[in-house]
ROKEZA-309191 format. One line per 5 residues: number of its first residue (from 1); their letters; for each residue x, y, z of C-alpha. Coordinates in steps of 0.02 Angstrom, whole numbers, plus 32768, in hexadecimal, padded with zeros to 4 digits. Example, Ala and Ser with C-alpha at 12.3 -4.5 7.8 and 13.67 -1.06 7.14 Angstrom:
REM residues 2
1 = as = 8267,7F1F,8186 | 82AC,7FCB,8165
//
This chain:
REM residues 388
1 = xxxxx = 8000,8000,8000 | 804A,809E,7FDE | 807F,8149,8065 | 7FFD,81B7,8016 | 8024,8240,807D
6 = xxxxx = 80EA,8238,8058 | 80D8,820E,7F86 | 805A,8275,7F5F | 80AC,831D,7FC2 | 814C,82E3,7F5F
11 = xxxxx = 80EB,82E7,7EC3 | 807B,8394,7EE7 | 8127,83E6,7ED7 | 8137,83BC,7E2A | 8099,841C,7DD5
16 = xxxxx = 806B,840F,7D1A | 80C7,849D,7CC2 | 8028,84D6,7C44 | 8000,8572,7C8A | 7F4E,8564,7CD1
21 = xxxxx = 7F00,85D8,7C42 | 7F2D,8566,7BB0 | 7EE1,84D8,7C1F | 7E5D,8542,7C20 | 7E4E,8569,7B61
26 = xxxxx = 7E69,84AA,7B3C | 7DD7,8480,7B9A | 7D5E,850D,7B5D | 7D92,84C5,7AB0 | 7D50,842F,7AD9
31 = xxxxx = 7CC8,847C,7B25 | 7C9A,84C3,7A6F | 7CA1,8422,7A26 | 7C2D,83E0,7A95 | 7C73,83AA,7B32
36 = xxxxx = 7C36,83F4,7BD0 | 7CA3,841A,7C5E | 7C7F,83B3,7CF8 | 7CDE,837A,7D8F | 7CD9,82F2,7DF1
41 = xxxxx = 7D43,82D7,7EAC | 7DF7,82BB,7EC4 | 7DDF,8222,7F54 | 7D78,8184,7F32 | 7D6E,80C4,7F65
46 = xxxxx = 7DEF,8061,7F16 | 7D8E,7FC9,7EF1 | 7D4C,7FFE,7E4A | 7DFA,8021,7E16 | 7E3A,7F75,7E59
51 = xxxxx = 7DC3,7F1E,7E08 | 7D98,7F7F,7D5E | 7E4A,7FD7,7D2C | 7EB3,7F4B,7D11 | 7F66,7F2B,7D51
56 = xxxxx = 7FBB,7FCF,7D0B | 7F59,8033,7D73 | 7F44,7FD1,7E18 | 7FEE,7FD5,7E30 | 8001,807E,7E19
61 = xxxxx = 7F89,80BC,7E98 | 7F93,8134,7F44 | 7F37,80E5,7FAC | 7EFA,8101,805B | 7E62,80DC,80DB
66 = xxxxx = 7DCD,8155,8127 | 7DCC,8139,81F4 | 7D43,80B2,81CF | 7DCB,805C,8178 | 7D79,8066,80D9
71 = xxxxx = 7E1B,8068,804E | 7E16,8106,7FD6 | 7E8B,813C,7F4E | 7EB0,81F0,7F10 | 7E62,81CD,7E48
76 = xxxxx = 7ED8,818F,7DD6 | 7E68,81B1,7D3A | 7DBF,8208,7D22 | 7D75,818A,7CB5 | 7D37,8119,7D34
81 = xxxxx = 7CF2,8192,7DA3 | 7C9F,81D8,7D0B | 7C4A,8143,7CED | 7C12,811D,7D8C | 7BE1,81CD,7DAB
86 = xxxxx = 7B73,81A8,7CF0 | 7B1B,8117,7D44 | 7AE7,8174,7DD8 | 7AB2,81FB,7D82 | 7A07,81BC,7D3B
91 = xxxxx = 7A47,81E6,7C94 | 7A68,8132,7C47 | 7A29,812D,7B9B | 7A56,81D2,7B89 | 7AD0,821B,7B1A
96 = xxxxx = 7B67,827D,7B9D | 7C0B,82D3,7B69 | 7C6F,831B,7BEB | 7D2D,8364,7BF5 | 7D79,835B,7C92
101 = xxxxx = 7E19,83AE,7CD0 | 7E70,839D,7D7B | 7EFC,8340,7DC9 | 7F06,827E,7DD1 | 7F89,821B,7E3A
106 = xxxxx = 7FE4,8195,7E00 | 8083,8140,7E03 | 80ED,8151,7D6D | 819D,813A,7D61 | 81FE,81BD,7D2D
111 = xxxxx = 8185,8238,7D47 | 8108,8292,7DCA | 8091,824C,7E13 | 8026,82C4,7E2B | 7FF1,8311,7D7C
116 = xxxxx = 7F5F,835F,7D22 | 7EFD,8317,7C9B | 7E68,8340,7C2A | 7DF6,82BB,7C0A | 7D80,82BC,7B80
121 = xxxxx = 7CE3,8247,7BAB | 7C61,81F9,7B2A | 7BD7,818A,7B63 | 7B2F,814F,7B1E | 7B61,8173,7A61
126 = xxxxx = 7B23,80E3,7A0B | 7B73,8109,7959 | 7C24,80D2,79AF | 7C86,80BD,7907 | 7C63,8184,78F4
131 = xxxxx = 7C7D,81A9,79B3 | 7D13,8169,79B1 | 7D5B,81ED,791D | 7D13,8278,796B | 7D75,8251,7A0C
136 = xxxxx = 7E09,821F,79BE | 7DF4,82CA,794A | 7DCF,833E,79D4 | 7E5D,82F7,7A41 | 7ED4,830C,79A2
141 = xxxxx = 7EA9,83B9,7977 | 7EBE,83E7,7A27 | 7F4F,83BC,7A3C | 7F93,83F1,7996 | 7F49,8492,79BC
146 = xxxxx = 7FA8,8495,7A70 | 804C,8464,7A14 | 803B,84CC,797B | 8036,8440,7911 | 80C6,83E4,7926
151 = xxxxx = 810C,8341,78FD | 8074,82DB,7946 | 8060,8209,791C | 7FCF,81C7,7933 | 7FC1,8112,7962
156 = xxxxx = 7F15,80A7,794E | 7ED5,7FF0,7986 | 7E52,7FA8,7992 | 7E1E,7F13,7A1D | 7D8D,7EDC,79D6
161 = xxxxx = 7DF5,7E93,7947 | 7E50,7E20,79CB | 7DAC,7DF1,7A28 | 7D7B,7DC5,7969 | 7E0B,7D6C,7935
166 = xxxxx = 7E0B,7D08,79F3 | 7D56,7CE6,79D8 | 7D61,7CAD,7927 | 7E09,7C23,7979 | 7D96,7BDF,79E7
171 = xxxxx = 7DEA,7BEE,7A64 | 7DA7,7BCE,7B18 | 7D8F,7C5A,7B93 | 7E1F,7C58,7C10 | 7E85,7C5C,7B79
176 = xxxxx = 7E49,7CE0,7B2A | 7E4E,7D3F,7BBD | 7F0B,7D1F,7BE4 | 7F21,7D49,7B24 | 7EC5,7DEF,7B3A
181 = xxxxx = 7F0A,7E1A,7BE1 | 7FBB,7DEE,7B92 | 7F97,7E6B,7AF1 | 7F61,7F07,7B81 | 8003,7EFB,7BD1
186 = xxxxx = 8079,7EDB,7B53 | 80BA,7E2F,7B7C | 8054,7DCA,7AE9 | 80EE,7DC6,7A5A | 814B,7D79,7ADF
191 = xxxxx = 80CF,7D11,7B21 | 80CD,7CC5,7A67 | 817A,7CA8,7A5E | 818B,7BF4,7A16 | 8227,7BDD,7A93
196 = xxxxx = 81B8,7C1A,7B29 | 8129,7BAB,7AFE | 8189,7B18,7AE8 | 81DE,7B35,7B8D | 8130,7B50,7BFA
201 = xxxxx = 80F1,7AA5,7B9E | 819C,7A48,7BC4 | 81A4,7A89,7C77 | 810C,7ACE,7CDD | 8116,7B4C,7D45
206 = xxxxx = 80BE,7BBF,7DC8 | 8010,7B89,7DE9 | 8033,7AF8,7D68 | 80BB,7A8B,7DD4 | 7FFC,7A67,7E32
211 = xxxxx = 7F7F,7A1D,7DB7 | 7F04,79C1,7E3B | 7EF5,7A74,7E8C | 7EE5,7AC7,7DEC | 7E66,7A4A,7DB4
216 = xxxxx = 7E07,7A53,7E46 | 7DF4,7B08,7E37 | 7DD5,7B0B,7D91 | 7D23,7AA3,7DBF | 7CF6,7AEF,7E47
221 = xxxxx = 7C53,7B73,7E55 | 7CC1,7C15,7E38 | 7C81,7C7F,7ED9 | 7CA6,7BE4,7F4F | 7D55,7BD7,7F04
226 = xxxxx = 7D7D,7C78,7F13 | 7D34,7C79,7FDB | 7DB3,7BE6,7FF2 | 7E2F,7C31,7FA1 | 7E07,7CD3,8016
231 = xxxxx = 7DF5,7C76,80B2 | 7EA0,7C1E,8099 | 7EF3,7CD7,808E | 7E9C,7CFC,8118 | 7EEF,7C77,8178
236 = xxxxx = 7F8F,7CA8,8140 | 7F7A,7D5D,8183 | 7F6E,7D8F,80C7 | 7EE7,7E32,80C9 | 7F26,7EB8,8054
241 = xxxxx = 7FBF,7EDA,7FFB | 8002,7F5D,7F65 | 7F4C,7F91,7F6A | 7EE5,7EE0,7F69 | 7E78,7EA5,7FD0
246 = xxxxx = 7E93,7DEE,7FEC | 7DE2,7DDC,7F7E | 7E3F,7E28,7EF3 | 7ED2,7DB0,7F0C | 7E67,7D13,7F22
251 = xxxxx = 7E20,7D5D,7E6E | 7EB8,7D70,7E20 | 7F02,7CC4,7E57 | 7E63,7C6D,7E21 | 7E76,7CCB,7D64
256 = xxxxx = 7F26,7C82,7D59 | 7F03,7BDA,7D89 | 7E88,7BCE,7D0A | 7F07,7C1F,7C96 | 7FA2,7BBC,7CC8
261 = xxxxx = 7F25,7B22,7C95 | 7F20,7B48,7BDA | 7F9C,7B2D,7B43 | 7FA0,7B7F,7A97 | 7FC3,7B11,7A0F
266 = xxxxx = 8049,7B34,7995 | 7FE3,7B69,78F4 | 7F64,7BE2,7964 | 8010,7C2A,79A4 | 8060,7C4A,78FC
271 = xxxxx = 7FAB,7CA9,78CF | 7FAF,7D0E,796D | 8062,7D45,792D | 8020,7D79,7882 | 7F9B,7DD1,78C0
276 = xxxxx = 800F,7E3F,792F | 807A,7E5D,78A0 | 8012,7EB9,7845 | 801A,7F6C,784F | 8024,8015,77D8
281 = xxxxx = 7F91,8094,778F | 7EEA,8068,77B5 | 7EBB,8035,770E | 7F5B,7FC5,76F6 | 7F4B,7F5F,779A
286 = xxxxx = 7E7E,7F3E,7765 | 7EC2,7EFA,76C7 | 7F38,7E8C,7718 | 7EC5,7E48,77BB | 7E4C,7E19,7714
291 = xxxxx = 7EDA,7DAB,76BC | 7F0B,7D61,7767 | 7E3B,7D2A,779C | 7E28,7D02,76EE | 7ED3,7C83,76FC
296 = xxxxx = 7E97,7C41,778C | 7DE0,7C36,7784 | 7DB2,7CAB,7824 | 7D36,7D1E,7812 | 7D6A,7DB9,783F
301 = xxxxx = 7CF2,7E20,77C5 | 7C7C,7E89,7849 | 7CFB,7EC5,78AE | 7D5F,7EED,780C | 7CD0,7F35,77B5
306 = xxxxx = 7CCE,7FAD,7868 | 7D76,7FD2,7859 | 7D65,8001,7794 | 7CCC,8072,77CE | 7D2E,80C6,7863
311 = xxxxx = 7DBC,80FC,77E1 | 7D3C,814B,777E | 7D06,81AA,7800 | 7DAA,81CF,782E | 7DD2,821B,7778
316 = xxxxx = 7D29,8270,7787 | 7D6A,82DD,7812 | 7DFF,8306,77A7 | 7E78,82BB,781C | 7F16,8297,77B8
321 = xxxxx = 7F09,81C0,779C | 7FC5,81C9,774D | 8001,8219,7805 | 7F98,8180,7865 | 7FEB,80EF,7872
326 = xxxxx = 7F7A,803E,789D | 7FB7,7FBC,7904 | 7F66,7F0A,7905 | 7FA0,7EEB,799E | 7F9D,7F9E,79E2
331 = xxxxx = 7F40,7F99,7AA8 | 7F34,800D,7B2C | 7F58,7FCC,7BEC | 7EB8,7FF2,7C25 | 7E52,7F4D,7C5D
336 = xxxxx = 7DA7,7FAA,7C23 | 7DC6,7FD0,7B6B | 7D7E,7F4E,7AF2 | 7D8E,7FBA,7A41 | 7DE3,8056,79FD
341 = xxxxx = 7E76,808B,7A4D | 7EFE,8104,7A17 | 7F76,818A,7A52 | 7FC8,8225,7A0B | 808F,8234,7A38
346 = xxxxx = 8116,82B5,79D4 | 815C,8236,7965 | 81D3,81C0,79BA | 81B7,8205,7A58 | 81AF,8175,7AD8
351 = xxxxx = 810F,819D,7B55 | 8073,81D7,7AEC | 8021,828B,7B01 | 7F6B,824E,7AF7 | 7F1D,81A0,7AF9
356 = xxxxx = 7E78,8159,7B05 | 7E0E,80D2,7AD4 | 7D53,808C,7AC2 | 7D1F,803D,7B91 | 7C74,7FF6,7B66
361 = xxxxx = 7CAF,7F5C,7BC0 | 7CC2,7FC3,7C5F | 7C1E,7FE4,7C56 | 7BE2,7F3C,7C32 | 7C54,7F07,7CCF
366 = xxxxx = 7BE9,7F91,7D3F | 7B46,7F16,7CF7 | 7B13,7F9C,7C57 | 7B26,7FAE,7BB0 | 7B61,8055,7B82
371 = xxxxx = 7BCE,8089,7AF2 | 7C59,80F5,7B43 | 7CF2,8151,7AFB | 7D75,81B1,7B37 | 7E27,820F,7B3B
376 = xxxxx = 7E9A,823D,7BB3 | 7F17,82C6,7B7C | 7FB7,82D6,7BFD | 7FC8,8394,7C25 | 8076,838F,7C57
381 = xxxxx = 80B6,8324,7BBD | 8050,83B9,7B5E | 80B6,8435,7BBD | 8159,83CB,7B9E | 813A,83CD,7AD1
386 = xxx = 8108,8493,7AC5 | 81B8,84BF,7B25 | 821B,8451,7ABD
//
């Protein structure tokens, strides 16, 4: 768990550079375009970020507890408090665009961790393909604006074409779940390294080396595995650590057991690679995703026919498709997003300017369906690229 108090006075001494009024004139740009200014609070209960943010950001979190003993965490990101703010709002159905701007906390190494962002928030659009342009546009032109035009790359993906291409594999579910968990953070062109996977089928290891646990897991109702799985923490004195509660642990162990279970066979592995391969102008990496469903008989044609209809969208806003670069195997970190992501970045710079991504699986995780988009745009990194 981390010192609050200590890290995040460390980090209020490092403020965004941006002088307030340009924060000010991004956001009432944004407000012309449509998206109102709201805020939401700075402290709220960690749970929902345990459990809906994924591993980037639960690691990365400054934590602490109310006198009840109740954990809280100083926001790392406004789009899940946006969300659940949506919910409780008696607006769902309805069509909501909102800009926020403040300061979020987070660990990030290298830098403060105290910074400001503005976060631009879409939810209830239905017509997503077009949704997701106009974010991606507004963010751009923003930003170009703020840096005078500037050298910006523009890097696309899109996860719905990996939950196609795992769907149309057959694959089972704890699979695909390590797959897509693997592709958020990173670590999947390793994970398909022929040399690794012939090493974790020669020798297992981890939760492996104990198959009649595993197994037994594996069958069991999920809600009383995961209360034995608590109960045996408990006895071990095991209640919270780096930010989990020992519920969240007994989760996460139960997830890789199942995962640790399954093996990828050779030809699925060599398609995976393919597929991650691919990458260049929108158009081009279509063309290519065709030839490879057509060579091996998936069907990949809605989400490529949504991917087709997004880049004309895209062009429609006049955003430059030469200057945006597609990615097959392009993800964001986040846990929640389940189609369009991107980020903005000077070209070859190492840590983007702006990201964001399509989260209707956050909402669907919350029990809804709601179409949500948003982008986050990283005030100091702004301030970094107009000085330099």
């Amino acid at each position: 768990m981390s010192d609050m108090r200590s890290k995040a006075a460390g980090a209020a001494r490092m403020p965004a550079l941006l002088p307030e009024g340009e924060v000010a004139r991004l956001v009432a740009r944004l407000g012309r375009a449509g998206f109102q200014p709201a805020e939401i609070g700075v402290l709220h209960p960690v749970e929902p970020f345990l459990e809906l943010s994924g591993e980037e950001i639960r690691r990365r979190l400054f934590v602490t507890a109310d006198e009840a003993g109740d954990e809280l965490c100083l926001r790392p990101e406004f789009t899940i408090p946006a969300a659940l703010a949506y919910l409780k709002g008696g607006v769902i159905g309805r069509r909501v665009e909102q800009v926020f701007a403040g300061p979020v906390f987070r660990h990030r190494p290298g830098e403060t961790g105290e910074f400001l962002q503005i976060s631009l928030e879409s939810i209830g659009r239905t017509d997503r393909e077009a949704a997701d342009a106009d974010i991606l546009a507004e963010t751009f032109l923003a930003v170009s604006e703020a840096v005078e035009g500037g050298d910006l790359a523009v890097t696309i993906g899109d996860l719905g074409l990996f939950a196609a291409l795992i769907g149309a594999m057959s694959l089972d579910a704890a699979t695909a779940r390590k797959l897509v968990l693997a592709l958020g953070e990173g670590r999947l062109a390793a994970l398909l390294d022929p040399g690794r996977l012939a090493e974790r089928k020669a020798e297992p290891r981890g939760l492996a080396r104990y198959p009649g646990v595993l197994d037994a897991l594996k069958g069991a109702d999920p809600d009383e595995a995961r209360a034995f799985v608590k109960d045996l923490l408990s006895i071990a004195g095991i209640s919270a650590t780096g930010g989990r509660s020992a519920e969240d642990i007994a989760r996460r162990f139960l997830d890789r057991a199942r995962e640790e279970a399954q093996a990828l066979g050779a030809e699925q592995a060599e398609i995976l690679r393919r597929f991650l391969a691919i990458e260049g102008e929108p158009d081009e990496v279509a063309q290519r995703l065709r030839a490879l469903a057509a060579e091996t008989g998936l069907d990949l044609g809605t989400a490529l026919d949504r991917f087709d209809l997004r880049t004309g969208f895209l062009e429609a806003r006049g955003l430059p498709l030469a200057r945006i670069q597609a990615g097959a195997g392009f993800s964001r970190s986040m846990d929640y997003y389940s189609g369009f992501v991107f980020d903005i970045r000077r070209a070859g710079a190492e840590r983007p300017i702006a990201s964001g991504g399509r989260y209707d699986r956050l909402f669907e995780r919350l029990g809804h369906n709601v179409p949500a988009i948003g982008a986050a745009i990283w005030v100091d990194r702004l301030a970094g690229e107009i000085g330099a």
